[in-house]
N, C-alpha and C positions, 0 to 999 in steps of 0.2 A: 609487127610492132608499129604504133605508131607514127609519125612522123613528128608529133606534138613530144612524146613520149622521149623517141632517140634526139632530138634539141634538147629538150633539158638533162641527158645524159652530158650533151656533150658541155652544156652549159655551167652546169657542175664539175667537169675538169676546165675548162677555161676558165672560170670565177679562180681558181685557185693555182692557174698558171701552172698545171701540171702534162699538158702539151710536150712541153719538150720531153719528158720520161717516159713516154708511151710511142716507142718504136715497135716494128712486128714482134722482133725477139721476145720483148720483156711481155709483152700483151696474150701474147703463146703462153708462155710461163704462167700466165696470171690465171688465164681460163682453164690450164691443168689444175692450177693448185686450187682453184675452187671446185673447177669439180671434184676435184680430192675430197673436198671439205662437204661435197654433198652426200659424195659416198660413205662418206664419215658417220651419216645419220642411219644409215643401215647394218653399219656394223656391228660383229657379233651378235645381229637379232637374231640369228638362227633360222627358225621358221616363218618369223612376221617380217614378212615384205609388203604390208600395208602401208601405208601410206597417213592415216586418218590421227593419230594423236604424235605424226611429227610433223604434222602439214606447216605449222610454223618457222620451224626452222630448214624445213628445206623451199619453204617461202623465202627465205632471208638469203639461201646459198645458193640457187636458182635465179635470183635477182642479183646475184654478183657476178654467176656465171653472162647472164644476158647486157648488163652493162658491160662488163670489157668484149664481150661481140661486138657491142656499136661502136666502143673505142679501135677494135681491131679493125672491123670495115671501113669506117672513118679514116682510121690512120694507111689503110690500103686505099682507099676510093674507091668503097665496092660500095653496089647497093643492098641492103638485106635484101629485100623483096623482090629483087631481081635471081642474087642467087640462089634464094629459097628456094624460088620458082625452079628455074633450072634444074637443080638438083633433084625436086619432088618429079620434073618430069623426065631425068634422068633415070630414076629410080624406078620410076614405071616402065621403062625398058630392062630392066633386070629385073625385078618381080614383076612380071603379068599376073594378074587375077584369077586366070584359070588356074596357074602353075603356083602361084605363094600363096593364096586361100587357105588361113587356116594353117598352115605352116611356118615353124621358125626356123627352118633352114638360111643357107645364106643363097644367095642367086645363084654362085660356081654348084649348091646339089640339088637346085632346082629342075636340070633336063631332063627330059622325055616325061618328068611328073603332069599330070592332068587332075584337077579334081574339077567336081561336078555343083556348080552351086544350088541350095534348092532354095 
């Protein structure tokens, strides 16, 4: 994300003085409940897990999800791009490329798997 981007995130709760209501607890809470509310666009579709005539509204629940992240790292002093990174290259030590190629396993049934890239 931005850095132009996460400022005016946060400059929109600071215009409205609402700093002090955003501790980690309530900011937890807040990113559940929207992602709740993203999940929300998928349900009961049964077999359509497309994407293409809800893209709007999980435009709108996907942007509430990512605003309270900048509030949560904000209100923690983390940097996103720092943890991202981290993480991404965490993750490449539990899925190596030979081994999660093409697999949606989780990394603990990933051993002794090998595949072959062509």
């Amino acid at each position: 994300m931005k850095q132009e981007t996460i400022e005016q995130v946060l400059k929109f709760r600071d215009d409205r003085n609402w700093r002090k209501f955003h501790n980690p607890k309530d900011l937890a809470i807040s990113i559940c409940l929207e992602a709740a509310e993203l999940l929300e666009v998928f349900q009961w579709s049964a077999e359509d897990v497309q994407c293409e005539d809800k893209k709007d509204k999980i435009r709108e629940e996907l942007a509430d999800v990512l605003n309270y992240c900048v509030l949560m790292a904000d209100e923690c002093g983390l940097d996103m791009d720092e943890i991202v990174l981290e993480k991404i290259k965490k993750n490449e030590g539990k899925y190596p490329v030979e081994k999660a190629y093409g697999s949606k396993e989780k990394y603990t049934e990933l051993k002794g798997r090998e595949w072959k890239l062509s």
